[in-house]
C-alpha positions as CSV (number, residue, x, y, z in Angstrom):
1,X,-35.9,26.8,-19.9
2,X,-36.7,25.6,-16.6
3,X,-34.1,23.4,-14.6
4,X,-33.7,20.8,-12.3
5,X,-30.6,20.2,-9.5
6,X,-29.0,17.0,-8.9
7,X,-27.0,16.1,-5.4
8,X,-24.0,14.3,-6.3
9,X,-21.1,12.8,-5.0
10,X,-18.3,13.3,-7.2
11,X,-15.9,10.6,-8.2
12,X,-14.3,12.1,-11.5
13,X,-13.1,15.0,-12.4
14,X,-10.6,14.0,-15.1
15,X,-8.8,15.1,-18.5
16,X,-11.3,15.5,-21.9
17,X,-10.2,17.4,-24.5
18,X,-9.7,21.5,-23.6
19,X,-11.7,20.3,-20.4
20,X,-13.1,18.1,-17.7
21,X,-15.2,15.0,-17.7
22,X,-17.3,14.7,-14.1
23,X,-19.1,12.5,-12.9
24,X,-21.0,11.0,-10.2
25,X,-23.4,8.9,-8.0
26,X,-26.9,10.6,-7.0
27,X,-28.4,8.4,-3.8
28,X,-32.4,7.8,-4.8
29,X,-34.7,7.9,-1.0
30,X,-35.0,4.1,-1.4
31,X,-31.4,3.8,-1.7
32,X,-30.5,3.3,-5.5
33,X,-27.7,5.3,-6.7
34,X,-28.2,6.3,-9.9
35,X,-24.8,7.9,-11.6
36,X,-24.8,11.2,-13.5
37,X,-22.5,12.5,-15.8
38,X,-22.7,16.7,-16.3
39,X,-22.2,17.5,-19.9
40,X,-22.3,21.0,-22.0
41,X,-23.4,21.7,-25.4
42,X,-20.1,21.5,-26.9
43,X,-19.9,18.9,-29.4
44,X,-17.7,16.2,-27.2
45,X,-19.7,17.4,-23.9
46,X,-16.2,18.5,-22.0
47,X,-17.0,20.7,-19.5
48,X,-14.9,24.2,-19.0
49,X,-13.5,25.5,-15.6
50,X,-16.3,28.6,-15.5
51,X,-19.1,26.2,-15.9
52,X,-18.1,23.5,-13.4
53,X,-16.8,26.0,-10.8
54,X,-18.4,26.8,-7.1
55,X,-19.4,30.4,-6.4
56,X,-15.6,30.9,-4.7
57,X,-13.9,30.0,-7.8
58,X,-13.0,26.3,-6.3
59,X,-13.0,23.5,-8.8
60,X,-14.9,20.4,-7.7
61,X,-12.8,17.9,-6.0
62,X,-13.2,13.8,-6.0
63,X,-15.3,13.1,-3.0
64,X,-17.1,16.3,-3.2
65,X,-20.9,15.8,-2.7
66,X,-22.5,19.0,-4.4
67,X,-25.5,20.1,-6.3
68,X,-25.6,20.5,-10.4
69,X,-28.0,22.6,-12.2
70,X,-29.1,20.8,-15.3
71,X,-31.6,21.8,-18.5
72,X,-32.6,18.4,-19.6
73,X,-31.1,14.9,-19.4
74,X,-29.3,14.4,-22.9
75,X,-28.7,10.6,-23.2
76,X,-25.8,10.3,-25.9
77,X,-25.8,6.1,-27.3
78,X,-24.4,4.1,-24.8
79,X,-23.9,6.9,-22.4
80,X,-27.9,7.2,-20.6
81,X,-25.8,8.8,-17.7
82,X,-25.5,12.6,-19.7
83,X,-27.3,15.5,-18.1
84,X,-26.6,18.7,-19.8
85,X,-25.8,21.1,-17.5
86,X,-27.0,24.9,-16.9
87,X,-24.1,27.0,-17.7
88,X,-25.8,30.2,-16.3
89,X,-25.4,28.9,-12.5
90,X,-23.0,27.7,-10.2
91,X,-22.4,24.3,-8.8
92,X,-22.7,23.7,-4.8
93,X,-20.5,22.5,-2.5
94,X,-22.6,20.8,0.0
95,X,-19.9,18.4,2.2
96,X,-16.9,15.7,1.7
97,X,-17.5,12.6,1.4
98,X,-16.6,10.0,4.2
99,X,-14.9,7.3,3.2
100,X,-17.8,4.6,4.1
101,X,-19.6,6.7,1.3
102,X,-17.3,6.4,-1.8
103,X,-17.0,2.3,-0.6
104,X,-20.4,2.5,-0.6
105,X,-20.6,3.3,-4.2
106,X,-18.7,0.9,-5.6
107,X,-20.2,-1.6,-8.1
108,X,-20.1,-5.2,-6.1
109,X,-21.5,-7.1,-8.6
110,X,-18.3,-8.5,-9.8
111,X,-19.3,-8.8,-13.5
112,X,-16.7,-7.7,-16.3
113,X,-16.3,-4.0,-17.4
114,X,-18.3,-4.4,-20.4
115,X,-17.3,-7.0,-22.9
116,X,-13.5,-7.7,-23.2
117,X,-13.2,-9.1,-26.7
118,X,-11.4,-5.7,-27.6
119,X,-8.0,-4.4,-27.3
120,X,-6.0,-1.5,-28.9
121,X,-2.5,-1.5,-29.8
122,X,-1.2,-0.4,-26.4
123,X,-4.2,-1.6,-24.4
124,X,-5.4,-4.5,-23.1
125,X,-9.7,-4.8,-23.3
126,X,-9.5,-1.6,-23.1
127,X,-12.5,-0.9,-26.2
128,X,-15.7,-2.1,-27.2
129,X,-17.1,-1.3,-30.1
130,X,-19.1,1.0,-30.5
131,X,-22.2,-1.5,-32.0
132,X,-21.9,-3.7,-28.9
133,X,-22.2,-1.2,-26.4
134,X,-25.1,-1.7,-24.8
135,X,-27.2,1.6,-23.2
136,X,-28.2,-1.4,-20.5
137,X,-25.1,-1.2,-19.4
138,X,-24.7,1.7,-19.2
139,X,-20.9,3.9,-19.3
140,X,-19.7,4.4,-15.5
141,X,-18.4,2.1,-12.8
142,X,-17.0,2.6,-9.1
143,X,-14.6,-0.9,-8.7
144,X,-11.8,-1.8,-6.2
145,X,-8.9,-3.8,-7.5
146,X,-5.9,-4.7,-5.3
147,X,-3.0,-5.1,-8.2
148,X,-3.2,-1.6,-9.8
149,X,0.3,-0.6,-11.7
150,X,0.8,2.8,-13.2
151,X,3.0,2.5,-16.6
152,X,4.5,5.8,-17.8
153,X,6.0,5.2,-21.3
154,X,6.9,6.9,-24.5
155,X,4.1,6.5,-27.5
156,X,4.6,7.1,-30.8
157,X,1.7,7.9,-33.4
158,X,1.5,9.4,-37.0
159,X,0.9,12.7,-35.5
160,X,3.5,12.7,-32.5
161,X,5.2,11.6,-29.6
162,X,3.6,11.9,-26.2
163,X,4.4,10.2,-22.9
164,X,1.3,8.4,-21.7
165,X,-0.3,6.8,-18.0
166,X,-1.6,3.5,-18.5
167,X,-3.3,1.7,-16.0
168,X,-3.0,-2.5,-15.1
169,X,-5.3,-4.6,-13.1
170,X,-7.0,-7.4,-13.1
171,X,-10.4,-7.3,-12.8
172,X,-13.5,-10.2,-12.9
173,X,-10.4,-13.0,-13.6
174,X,-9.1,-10.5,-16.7
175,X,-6.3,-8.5,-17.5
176,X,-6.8,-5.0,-18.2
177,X,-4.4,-1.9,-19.5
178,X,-6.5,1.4,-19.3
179,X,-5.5,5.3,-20.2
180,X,-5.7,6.6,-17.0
181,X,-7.4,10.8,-17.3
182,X,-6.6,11.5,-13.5
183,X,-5.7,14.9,-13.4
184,X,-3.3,14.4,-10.0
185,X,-2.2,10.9,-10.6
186,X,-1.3,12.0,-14.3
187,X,0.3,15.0,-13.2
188,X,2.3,13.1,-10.4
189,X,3.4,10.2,-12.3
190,X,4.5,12.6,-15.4
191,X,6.7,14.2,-13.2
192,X,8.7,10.7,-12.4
193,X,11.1,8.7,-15.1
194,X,8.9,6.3,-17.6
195,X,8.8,3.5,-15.6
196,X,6.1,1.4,-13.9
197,X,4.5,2.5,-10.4
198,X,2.6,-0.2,-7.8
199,X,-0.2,1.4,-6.2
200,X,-1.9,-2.0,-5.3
201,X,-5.3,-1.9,-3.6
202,X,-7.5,1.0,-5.3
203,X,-10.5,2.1,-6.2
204,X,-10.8,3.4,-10.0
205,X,-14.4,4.9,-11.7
206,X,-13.6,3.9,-14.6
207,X,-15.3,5.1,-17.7
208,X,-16.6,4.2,-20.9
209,X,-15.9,6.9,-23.4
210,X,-17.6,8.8,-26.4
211,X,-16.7,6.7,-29.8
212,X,-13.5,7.0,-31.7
213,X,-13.4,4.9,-35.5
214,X,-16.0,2.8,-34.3
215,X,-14.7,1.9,-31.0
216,X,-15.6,3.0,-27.1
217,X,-12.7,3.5,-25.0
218,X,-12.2,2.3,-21.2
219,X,-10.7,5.3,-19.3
220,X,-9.4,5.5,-15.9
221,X,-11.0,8.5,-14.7
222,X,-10.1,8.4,-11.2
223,X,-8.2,6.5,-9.4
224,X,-9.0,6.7,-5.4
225,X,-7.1,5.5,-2.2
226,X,-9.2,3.5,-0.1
227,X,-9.2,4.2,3.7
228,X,-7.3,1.7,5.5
């Protein structure tokens, strides 16, 4: 099957399942950035450390622009951004990222992250469901808040007990209280007491996930530190 490279720059490389879920902007020669998510041919689409690596054995970093091999784009519902990726051949590290470009990707159109009519027990419009989400829309989106707070807290299900991130902003005059799938920020806060962190001015690509019992979860996917 014959396939097709995509230049990216990455602004996710966060927690899904046993893997990773990346994703990120492609700059079109009139400008337009059109964002792309690499998924495999696993059922959920998480994408493993040998097919995501660069020829050194480096995993790709936030900020990263570099070059995907893909078989065919594989639109999933809501999620038009999918492209699933060629697990034969190695990404491409190409350059970082200056900080003009991330700010230059991020969504200033100031309307809401998708419809807020939903909220989970521990979240706050943190789900649509999964009827209402609209392919127009689209699943990915590059903001900058100023009020972010990382919560680190006990939760309790029917299955177990796991401490959890959360994330809480406001955005577009609402109140919102993600999951936050940061890899670093996870692994940073987990190490502290339960507890609630300021970070204040961010920039988050936040995502809209694959459907759980009828609902699409908001995620946190990255959470990035502006340049001063």
């Amino acid at each position: 099957m014959p396939t097709y490279v995509k230049t990216i720059l990455c602004l996710a490389n966060s927690y899904k399942m046993s893997g990773r879920c990346l994703a990120g902007v492609e700059r079109q020669p009139d400008g337009a950035l059109n964002w792309i998510r690499p998924v495999s041919a696993r059922e959920h689409g998480e994408v493993s450390e040998q097919e995501r690596m660069y020829p050194n054995g480096r995993d790709p970093q936030v900020g990263d622009i570099l070059d995907v091999p893909f078989l065919r784009p594989a639109r999933h519902g809501f999620q038009t951004e999918n492209h699933l990726l060629d697990p034969k051949r190695h990404w491409g590290f190409r350059a970082k990222a200056t900080p003009q470009q991330i700010a230059g990707c991020i969504d200033r159109s100031g309307r809401p992250l998708w419809r807020n009519d939903g909220s989970s027990s521990r979240g706050r419009n943190d789900r649509v469901r999964e009827v209402l989400a609209s392919p127009t829309e689209g699943s990915l989106r590059l903001i900058e808040v100023g009020d972010l707070e990382a919560r680190v807290a006990l939760e309790r299900s029917s299955y177990a007990s796991t401490r959890k991130v959360r994330g809480a902003f406001t955005y577009a005059g609402r109140q919102h209280l993600l999951g936050i799938t940061d890899p670093l920020l996870r692994r940073r806060l987990l190490a502290e007491p339960d507890g609630s962190h300021t970070i204040g001015r961010a920039f988050l690509c936040v995502s809209l996930g694959e459907p759980m019992g009828g609902f699409a979860y908001k995620l946190i996917a990255a959470v990035i530190a502006p340049a001063n």
